[in-house]
Residue frames relative to the residue before (quaternion, step in Angstrom):
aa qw qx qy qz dx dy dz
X 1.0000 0.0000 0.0000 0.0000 0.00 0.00 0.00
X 0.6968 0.3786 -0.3662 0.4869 3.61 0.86 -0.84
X 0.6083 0.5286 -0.4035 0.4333 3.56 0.54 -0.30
X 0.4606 0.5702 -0.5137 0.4459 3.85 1.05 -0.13
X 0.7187 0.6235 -0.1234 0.2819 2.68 0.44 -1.81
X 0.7018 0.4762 -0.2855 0.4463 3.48 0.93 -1.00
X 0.5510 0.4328 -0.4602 0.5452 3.48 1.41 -1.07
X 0.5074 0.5115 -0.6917 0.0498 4.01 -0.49 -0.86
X 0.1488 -0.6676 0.6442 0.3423 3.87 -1.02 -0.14
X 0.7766 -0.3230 0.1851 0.5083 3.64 -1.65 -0.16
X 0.8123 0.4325 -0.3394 0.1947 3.38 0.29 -1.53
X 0.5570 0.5366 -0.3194 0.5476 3.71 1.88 -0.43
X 0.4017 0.5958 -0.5170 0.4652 3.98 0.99 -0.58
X 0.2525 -0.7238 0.6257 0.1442 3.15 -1.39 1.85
X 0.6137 0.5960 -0.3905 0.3401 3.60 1.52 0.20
X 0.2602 0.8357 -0.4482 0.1819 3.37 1.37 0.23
X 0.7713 0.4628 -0.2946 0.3228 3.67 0.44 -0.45
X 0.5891 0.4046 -0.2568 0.6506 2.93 2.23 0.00
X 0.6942 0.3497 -0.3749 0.5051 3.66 0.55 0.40
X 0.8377 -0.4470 0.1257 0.2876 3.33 -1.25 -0.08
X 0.4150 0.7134 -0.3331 0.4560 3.26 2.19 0.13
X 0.5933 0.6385 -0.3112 0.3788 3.37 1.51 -0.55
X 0.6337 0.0426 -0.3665 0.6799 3.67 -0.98 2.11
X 0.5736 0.5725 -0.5308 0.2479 3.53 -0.12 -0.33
X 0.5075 -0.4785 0.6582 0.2832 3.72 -1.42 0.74
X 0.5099 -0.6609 0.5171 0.1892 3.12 -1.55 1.26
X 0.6535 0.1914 -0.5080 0.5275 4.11 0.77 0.49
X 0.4410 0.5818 -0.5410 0.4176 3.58 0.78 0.21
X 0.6939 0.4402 -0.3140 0.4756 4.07 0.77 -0.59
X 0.2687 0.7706 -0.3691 0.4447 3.22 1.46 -0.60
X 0.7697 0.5583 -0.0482 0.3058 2.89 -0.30 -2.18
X 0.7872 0.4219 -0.0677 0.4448 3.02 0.60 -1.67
X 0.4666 0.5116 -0.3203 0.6466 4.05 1.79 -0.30
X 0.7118 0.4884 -0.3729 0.3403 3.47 0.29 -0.20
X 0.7636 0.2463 -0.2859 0.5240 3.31 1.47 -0.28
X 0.4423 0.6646 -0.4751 0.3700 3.67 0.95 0.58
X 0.2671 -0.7359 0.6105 0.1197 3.45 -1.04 0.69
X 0.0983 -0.7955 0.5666 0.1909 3.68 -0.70 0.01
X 0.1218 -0.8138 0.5443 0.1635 3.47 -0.29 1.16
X 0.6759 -0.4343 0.3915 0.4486 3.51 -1.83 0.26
X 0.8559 -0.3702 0.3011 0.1995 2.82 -1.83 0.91
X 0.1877 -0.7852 0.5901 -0.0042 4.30 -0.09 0.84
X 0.0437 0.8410 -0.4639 -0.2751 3.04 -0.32 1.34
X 0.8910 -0.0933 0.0967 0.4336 2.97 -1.24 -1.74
X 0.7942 0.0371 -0.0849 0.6006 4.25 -0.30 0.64
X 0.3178 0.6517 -0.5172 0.4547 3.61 1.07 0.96
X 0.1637 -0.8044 0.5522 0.1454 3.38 -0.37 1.19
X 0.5036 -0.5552 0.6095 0.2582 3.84 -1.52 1.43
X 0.8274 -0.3436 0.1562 0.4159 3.69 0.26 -0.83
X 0.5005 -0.7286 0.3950 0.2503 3.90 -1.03 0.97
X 0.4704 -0.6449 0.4908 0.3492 3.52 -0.96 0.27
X 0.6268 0.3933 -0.4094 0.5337 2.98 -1.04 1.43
X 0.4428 0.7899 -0.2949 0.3050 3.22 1.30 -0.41
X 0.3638 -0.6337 0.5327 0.4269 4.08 -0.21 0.59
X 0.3914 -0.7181 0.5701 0.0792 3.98 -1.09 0.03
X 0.1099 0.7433 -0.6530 0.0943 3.34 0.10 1.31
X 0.7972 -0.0018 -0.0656 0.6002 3.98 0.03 -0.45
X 0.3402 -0.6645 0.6280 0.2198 2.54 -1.98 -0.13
X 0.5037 -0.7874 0.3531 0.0408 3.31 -1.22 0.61
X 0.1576 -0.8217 0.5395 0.0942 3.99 -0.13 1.16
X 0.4298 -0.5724 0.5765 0.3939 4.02 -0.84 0.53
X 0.0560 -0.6463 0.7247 0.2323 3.26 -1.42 0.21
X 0.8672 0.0570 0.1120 0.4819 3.33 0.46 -0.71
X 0.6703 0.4565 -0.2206 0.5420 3.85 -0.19 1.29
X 0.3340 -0.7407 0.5491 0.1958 3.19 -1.50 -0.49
X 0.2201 -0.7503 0.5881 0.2069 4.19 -0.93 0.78
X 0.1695 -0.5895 0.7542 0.2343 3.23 -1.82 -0.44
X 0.2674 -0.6510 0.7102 -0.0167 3.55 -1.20 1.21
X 0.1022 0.8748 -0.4061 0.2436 3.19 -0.82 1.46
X 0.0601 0.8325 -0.5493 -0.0402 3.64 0.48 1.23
X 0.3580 -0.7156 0.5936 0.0860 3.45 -2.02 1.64
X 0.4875 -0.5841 0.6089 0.2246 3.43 -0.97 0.66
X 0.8643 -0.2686 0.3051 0.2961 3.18 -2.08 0.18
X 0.8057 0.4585 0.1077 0.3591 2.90 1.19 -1.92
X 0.4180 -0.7531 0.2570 0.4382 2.96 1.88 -0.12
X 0.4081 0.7355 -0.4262 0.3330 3.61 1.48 0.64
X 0.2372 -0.7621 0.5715 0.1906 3.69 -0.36 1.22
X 0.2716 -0.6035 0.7488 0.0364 3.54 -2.01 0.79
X 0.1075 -0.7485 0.6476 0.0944 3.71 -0.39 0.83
X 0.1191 -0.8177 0.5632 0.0050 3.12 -0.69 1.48
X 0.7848 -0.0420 -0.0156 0.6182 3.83 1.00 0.14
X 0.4720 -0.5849 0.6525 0.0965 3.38 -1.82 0.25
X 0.1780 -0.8035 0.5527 0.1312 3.98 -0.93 0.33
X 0.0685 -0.7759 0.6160 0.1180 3.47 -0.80 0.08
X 0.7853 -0.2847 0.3220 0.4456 3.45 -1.70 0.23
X 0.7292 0.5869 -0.0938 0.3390 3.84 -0.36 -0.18
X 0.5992 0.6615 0.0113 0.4508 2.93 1.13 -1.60
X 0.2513 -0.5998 0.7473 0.1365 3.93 -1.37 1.06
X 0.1390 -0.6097 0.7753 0.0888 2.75 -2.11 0.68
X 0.8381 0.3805 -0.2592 0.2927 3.04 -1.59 0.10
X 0.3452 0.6810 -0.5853 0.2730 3.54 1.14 0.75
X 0.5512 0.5580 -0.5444 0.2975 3.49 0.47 -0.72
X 0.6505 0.6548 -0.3077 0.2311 3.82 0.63 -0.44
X 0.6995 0.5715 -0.2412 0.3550 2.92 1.50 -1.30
X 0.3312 0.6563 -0.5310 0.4214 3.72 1.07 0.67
X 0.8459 -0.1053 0.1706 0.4942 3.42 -0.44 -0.88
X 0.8559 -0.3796 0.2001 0.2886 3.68 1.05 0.84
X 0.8444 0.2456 0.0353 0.4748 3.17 0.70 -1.01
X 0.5180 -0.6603 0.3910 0.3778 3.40 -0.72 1.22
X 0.3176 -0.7279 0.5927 0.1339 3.95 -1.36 0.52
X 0.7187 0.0919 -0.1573 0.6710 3.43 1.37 0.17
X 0.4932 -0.5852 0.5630 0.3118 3.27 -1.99 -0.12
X 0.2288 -0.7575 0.6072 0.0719 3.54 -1.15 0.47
X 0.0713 0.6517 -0.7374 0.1625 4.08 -0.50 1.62
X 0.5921 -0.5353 0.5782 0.1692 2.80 -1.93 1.30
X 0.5849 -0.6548 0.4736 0.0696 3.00 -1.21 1.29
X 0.7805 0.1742 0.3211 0.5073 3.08 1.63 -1.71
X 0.1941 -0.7937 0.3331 0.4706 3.78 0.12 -0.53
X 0.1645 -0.8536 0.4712 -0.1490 3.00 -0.13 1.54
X 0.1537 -0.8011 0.5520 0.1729 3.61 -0.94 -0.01
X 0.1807 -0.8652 0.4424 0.1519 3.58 -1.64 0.27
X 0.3723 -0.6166 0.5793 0.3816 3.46 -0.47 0.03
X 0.0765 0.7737 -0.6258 -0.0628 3.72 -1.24 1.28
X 0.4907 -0.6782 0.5470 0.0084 2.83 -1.56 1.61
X 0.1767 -0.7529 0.6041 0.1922 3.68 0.17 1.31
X 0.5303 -0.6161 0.5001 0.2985 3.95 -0.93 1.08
X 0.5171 0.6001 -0.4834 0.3726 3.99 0.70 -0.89
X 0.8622 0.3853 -0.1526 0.2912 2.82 0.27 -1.57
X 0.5189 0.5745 -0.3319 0.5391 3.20 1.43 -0.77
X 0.6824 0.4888 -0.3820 0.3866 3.46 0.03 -0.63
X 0.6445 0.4867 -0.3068 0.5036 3.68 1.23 -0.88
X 0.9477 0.0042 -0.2854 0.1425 3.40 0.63 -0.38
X 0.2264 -0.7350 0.5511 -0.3239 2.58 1.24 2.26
X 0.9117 0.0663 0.0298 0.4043 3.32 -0.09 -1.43
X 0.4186 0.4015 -0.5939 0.5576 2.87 0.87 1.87
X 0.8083 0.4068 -0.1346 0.4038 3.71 0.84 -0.55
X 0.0881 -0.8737 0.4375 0.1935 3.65 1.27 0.42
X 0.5840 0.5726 -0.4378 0.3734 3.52 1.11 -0.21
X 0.6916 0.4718 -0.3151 0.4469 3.24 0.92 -1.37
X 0.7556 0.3362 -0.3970 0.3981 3.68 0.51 -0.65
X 0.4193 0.6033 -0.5151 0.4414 3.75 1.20 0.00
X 0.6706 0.5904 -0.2245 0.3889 3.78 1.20 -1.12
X 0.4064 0.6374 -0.2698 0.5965 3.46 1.76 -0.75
X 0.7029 0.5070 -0.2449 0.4346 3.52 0.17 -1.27
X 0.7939 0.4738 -0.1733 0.3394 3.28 0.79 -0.82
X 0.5483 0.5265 -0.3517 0.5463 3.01 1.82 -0.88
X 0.7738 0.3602 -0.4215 0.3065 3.31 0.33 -1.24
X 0.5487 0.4878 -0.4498 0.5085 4.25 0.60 -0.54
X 0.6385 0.4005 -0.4997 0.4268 4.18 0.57 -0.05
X 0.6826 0.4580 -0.4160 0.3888 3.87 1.38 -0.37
X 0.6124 0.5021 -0.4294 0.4342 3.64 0.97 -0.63
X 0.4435 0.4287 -0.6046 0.5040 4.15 0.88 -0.36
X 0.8509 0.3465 -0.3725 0.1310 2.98 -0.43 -1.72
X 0.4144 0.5530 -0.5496 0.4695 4.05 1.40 -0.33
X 0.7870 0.4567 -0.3547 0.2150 3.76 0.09 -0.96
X 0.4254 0.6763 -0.3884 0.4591 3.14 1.78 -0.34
X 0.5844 0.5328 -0.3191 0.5223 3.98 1.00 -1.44
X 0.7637 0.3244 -0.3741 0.4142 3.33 0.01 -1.00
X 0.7295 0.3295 -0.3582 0.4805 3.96 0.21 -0.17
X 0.3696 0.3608 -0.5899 0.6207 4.46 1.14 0.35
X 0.9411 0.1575 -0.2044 0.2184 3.60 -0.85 -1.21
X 0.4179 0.6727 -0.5726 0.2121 3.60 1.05 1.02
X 0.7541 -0.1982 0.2298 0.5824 3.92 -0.80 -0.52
X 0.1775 0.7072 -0.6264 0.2756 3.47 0.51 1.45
X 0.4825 -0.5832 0.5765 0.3077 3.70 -1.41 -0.02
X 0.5867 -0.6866 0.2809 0.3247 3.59 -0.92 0.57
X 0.5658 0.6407 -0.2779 0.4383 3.35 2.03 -0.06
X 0.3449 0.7715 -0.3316 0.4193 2.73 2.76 -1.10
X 0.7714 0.5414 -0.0570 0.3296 2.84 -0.21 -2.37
X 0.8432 0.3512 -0.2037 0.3525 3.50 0.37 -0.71
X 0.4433 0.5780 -0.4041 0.5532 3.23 1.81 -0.53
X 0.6440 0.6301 -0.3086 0.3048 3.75 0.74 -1.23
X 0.6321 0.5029 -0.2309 0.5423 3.48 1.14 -1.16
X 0.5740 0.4930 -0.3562 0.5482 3.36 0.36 -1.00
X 0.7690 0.4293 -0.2650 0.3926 3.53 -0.34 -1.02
X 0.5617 0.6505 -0.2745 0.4312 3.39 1.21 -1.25
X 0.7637 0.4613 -0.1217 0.4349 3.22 0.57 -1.65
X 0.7023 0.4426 -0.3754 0.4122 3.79 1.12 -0.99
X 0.5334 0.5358 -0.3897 0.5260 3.84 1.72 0.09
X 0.6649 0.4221 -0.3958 0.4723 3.59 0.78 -0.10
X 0.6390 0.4602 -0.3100 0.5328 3.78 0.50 -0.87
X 0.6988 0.4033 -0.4467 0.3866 3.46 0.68 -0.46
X 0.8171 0.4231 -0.3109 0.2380 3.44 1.04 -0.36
X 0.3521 0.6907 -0.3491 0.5263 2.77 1.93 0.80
X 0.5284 -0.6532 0.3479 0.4161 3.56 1.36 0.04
X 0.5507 0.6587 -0.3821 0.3418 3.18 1.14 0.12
X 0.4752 -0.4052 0.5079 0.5933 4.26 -1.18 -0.03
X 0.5315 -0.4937 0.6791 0.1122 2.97 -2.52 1.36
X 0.7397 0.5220 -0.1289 0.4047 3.00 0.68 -1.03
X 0.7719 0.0034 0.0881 0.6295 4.06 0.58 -0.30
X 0.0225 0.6690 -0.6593 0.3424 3.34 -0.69 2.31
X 0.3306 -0.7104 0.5167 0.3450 3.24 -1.47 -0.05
X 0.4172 -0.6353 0.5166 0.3942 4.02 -0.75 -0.05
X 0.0721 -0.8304 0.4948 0.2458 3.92 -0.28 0.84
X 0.4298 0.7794 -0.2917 0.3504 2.86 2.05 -0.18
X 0.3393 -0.7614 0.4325 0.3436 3.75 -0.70 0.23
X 0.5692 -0.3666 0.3972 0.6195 3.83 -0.97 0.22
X 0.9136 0.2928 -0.2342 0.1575 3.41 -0.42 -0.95
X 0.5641 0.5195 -0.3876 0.5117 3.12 1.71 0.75
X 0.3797 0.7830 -0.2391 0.4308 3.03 1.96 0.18
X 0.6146 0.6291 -0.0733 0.4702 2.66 1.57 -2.13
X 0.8582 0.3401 -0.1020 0.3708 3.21 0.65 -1.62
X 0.5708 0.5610 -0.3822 0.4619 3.09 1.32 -0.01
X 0.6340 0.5894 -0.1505 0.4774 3.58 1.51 -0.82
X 0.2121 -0.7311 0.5560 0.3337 3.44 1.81 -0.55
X 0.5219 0.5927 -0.4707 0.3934 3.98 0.58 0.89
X 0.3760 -0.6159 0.5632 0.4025 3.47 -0.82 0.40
X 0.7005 -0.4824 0.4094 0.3302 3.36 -1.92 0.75
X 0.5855 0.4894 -0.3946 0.5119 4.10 0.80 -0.69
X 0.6844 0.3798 -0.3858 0.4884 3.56 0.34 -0.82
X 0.6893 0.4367 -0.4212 0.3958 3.67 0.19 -0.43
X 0.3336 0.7030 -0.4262 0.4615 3.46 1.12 -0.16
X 0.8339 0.4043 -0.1039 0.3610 2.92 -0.42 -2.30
X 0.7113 0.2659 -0.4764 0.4431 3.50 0.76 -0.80
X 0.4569 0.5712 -0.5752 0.3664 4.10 0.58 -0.20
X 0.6375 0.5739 -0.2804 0.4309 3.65 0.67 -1.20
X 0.8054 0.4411 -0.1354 0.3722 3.58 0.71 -0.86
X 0.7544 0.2109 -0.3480 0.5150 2.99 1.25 -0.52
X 0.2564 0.6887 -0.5677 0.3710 3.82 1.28 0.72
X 0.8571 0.4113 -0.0610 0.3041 2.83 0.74 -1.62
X 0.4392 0.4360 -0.4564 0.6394 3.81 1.89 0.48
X 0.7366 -0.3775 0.4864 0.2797 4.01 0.30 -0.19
X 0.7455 0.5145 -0.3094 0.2896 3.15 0.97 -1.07
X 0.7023 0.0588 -0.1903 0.6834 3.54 1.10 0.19
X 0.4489 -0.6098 0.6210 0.2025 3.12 -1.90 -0.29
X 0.0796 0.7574 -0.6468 -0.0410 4.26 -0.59 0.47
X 0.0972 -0.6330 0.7509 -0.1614 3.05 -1.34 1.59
X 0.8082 -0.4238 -0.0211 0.4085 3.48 0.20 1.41
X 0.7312 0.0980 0.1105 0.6660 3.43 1.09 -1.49
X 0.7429 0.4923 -0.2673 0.3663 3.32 1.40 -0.91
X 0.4918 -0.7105 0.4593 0.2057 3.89 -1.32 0.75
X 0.2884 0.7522 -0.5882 -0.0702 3.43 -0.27 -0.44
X 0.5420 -0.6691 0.5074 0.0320 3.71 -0.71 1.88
X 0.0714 0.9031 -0.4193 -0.0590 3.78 0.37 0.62
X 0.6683 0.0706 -0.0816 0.7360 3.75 1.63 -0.60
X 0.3749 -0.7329 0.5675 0.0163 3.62 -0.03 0.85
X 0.7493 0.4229 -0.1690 0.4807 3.47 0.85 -1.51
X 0.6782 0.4120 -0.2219 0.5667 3.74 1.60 0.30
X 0.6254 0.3714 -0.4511 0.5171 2.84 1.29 0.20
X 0.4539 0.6313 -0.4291 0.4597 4.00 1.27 -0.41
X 0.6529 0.6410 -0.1544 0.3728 3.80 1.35 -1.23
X 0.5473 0.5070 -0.1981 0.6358 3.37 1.78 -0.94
X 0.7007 0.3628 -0.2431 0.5641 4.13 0.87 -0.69
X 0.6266 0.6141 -0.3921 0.2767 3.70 0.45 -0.73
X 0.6526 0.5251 -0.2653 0.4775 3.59 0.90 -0.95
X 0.6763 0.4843 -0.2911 0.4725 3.50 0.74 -1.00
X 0.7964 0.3716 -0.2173 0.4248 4.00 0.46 -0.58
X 0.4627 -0.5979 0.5719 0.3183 3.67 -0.98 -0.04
X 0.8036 -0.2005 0.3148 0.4636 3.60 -1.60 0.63
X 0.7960 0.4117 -0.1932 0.3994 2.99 -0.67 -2.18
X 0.7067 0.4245 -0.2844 0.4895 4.23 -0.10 -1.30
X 0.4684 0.6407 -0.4491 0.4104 3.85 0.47 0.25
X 0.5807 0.5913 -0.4535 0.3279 3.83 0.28 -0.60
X 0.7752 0.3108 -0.3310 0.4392 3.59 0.41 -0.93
X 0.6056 0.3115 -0.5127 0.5229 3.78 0.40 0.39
X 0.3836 0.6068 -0.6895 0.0958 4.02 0.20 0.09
């Protein structure tokens, strides 16, 4: 199965409308398969690349799941995000070159790498694709602003209802059920991304199993009232900061 997958190119990729083939004319995607590479399979806690790293390409999931992750001095990690199928990596880099965080497979997963040279050239032959560029990157600065309002002065029932919710708006646009996913993440990257200790993430898994309002089967989710978990986030946000849990 993962070998399917690796052969798929863009124009057969059922993730095209979520990666950078999306608006693009069909010889204009063409185009754009000609400079992807598909490396071998990454597996599980195999890191794609380290922070500090120089930046030649970037990188689209095809299949799987990452963890983004900036280390201190001291070797203390800060999960700062999560990837899915669909999904660019490596923008943080394209400032000044160099990667600002590490990136370990969640899973064994694979990607499609975009060598930046070339991309960049045919940006500005393709106004669509770089019009598409434009879009990813204004979909990462929302989605940072989204972190900064889950992980402000939120309660831990706050915070966790948020993710949950967060995620059943991503998987859904991946074509997948909103409602019943798996976590490839661990508890404790959960934790640390949540600024919660791992017991407390427990308890709130434990609690809200235990109102009904979801279901846990080990890694797996299943989203039983949705409209109570939106109820657990609503109080805590203004009007406007509502869109990404609609």
């Amino acid at each position: 199965m993962e070998s399917n997958v690796h052969k798929i190119s863009c124009p057969d990729c059922r993730l095209s409308d979520l990666c950078l083939p999306y608006g693009l004319q069909k010889n204009e995607v063409q185009q754009l398969a000609t400079i992807v590479k598909n490396k071998r399979p990454i597996h599980t806690d195999e890191y794609l690349y380290l922070q500090g790293d120089t930046c030649q390409n970037l990188y689209a999931v095809k299949s799987g799941s990452f963890r983004s992750f900036i280390a201190d001095d001291n070797g203390s990690e800060q999960t700062i995000g999560f990837y899915l199928p669909g999904e660019l990596m490596g923008l943080d880099a394209l400032q000044h070159g160099r990667s600002t965080c590490s990136i370990v497979a969640l899973e064994t997963s694979t990607v499609c790498e975009l060598p930046l040279s070339h991309l960049n050239e045919l940006c500005s032959q393709i106004p669509s694709l770089q019009h598409q560029m434009m879009r990813i990157l204004g979909k990462e600065i929302s989605s940072d602003h989204d972190k900064i309002i889950m992980l402000g002065h939120r309660s831990a029932k706050e915070k966790m209802a948020t993710f949950l919710l967060m995620l059943s708006r991503r998987y859904s646009g991946l074509g997948f059920s909103s409602t019943e996913f798996n976590l490839s993440m661990r508890r404790q990257d959960i934790a640390n991304f949540l600024g919660l200790t791992v017991e407390t993430v427990s308890r709130q898994f434990t609690e809200l199993n235990k109102d009904g309002i979801i279901t846990v089967k080990q890694r797996g989710i299943q989203i039983n009232d949705i409209t109570s978990l939106k109820a657990i986030v609503k109080p805590c946000m203004p009007d406007d900061q509502l869109s990404f849990i609609a």
